[in-house]
N, C-alpha and C positions, 0 to 999 in steps of 0.2 A: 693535599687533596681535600675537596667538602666534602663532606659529608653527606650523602642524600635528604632528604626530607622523611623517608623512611628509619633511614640508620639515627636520627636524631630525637625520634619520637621515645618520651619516657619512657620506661616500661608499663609501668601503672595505668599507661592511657589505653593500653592494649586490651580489645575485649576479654580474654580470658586472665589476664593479670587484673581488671578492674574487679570481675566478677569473685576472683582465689580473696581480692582484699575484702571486698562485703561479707563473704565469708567466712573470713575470719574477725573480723568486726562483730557478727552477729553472734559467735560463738565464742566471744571472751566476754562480752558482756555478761555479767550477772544476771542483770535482769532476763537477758533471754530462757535462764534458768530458772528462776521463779515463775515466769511466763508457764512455761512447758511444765514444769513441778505443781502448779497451779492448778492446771487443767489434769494432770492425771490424778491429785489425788481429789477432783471433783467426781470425776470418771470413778473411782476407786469408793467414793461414799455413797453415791448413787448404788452401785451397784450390788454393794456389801450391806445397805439396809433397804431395798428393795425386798417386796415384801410377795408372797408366791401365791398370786391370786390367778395365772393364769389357764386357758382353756389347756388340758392335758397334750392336745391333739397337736399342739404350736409352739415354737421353742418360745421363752421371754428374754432368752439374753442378750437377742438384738434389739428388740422395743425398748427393755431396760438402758441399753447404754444410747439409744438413740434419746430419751427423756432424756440423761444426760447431756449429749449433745445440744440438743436443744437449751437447756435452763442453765448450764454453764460453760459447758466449754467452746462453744463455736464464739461467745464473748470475750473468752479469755484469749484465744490464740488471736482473735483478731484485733485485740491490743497490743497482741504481739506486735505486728505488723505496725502497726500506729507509731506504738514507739520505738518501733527501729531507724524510724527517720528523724523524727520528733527531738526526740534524745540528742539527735546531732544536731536538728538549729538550736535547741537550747544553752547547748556546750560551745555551739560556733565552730564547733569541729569541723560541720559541712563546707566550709569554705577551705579546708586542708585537704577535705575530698574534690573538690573542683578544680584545685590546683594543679593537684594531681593527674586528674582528668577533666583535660578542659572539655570534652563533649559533654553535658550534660545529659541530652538523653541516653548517650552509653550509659551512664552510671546509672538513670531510673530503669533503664531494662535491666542493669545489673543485681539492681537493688531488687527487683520484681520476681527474677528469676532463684535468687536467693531465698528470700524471703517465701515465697510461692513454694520451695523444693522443700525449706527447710522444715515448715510447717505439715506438706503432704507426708513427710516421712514421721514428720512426733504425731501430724494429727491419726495417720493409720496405727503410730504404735498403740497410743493411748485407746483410741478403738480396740483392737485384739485384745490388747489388756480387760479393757473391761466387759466386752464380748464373753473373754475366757473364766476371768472371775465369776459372772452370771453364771456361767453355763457351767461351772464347778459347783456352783451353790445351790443349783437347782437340779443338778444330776443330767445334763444334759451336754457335756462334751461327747459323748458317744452318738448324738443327733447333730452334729453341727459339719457339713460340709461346701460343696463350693457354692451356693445360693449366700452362704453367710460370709464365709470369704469375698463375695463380689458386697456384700453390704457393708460390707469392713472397709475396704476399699472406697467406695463412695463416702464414708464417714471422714475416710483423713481426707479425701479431695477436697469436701463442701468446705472446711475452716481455710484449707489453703487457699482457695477461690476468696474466699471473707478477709483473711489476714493480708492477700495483695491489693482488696480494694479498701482496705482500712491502710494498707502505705501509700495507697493514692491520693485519697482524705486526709491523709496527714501532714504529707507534702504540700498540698493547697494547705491547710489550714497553718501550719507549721507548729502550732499548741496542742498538746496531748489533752486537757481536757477540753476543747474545742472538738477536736477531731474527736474523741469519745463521742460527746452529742450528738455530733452528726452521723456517725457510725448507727447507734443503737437508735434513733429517731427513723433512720432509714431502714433498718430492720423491724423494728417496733412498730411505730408512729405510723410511717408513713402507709403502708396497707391496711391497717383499720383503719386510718381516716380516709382514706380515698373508698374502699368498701361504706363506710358511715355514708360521705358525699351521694354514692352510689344511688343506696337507698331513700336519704333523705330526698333526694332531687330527682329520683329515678331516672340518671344516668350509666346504662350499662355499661357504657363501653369504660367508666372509672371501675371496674369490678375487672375489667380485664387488664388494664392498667395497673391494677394492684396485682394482678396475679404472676404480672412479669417483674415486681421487684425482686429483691435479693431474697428475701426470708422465704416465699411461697415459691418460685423455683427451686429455693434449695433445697424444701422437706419433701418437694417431687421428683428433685433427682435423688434425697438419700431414700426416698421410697421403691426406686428402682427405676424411673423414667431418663435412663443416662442424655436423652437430648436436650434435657434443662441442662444441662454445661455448658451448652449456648449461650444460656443466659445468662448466667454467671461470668461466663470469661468474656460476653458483652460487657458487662458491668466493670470487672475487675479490671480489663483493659481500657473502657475508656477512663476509669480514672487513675491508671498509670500514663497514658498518652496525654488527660487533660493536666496531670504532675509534671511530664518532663516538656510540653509545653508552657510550663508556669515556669517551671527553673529556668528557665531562656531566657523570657522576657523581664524576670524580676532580679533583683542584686539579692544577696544573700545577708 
């Protein structure tokens, strides 16, 4: 008797078997570990020499770890991301992933949803962590309830949102220092220069342009504005779609 067309499909090619292998991919590597070691103990220095200048009336352990966030760690996770794809065309490994599963975009929504999970879950730990550190150091764990927990919360989201649009950029770029540039240029770069443009030519509507990049959404949704995740998972998605529309059309 054949076999169906069903009963003949590898296992690996199966949404939930592609996505068990990304994840484990992503948690034997080492680097994923330095990655996340990385950023907590940026999270941890920030926070332990953070210095106690604030108004008595206002906790500081969430500003504190959100400076954090800002000047290191939404960088670091979202290299995470970069190079978890990265890694593989360097290695040439990605073509033992395609083999495997010949859908290509199954495998970038696998890889997105991975990487997207795996990040929301270290980027809130490392959040709390340093939340709670502050708020140890400053005598303020007895002030800290669900206002701060919902900011803890947006703090792991925003790198997760960063880290799946840096495996988007990576996947088009397929170079880790490539994909680096264009990552931190688009966080960086490119809203003060379109803000500079603004002014210098007095075009406003480049001022609003800028304010829908990745970076000035993001510190409006970890400031509490949750419908900037719009705009983020705009971003993050179209360059996971404009990824597994690259893996299609290009050889590996």
């Amino acid at each position: 008797m054949t076999a169906s067309p069903a009963a003949q499909t590898p296992r690996a090619a199966t949404t939930f078997a592609t996505t068990a292998a990304e994840l484990h991919k992503l948690v034997t590597v080492r680097s994923t570990w330095w990655f996340v070691g990385g950023a907590a103990a940026a999270m941890l220095a920030v926070t332990v020499l953070a210095s106690d200048d604030r108004d008595p009336a206002t906790v500081l352990a969430v500003p504190v770890a959100v400076q954090a966030l800002a000047n290191f760690v939404q960088y670091i996770l979202g290299a995470l991301g970069i190079a978890a794809v990265t890694g593989e065309f360097a290695s040439r490994s990605i073509t033992v992933t395609f083999a495997c599963t010949p859908s290509r975009p199954r495998v970038m929504a696998a890889k997105a949803l991975v990487v997207g999970g795996a990040v929301l879950v270290a980027g809130t730990a490392i959040a709390a962590l340093g939340v709670g550190v502050a708020a140890a150091r400053f005598d303020e764990l007895g002030d800290l309830g669900a206002a701060e927990a919902a900011d803890v919360a947006r703090m792991g989201l925003y790198p997760a949102f960063l880290a799946t649009l840096g495996l988007g950029i990576g996947t088009l770029v397929r170079r880790t220092a490539g994909a680096l540039t264009i990552f931190v240029v688009l966080l960086v770069l490119v809203p003060e220069l379109l803000g500079f443009a603004a002014d210098r030519f007095g075009l406003a509507w480049l001022t609003t342009v800028a304010d829908y990049t990745p970076s000035p959404a993001g510190w409006r949704f970890v400031s509490g504005q949750w419908e900037e995740a719009l705009v983020l998972l705009a971003w993050s998605g179209a360059a996971v779609a404009a990824a597994a529309w690259t893996v299609r059309i290009r050889d590996v």
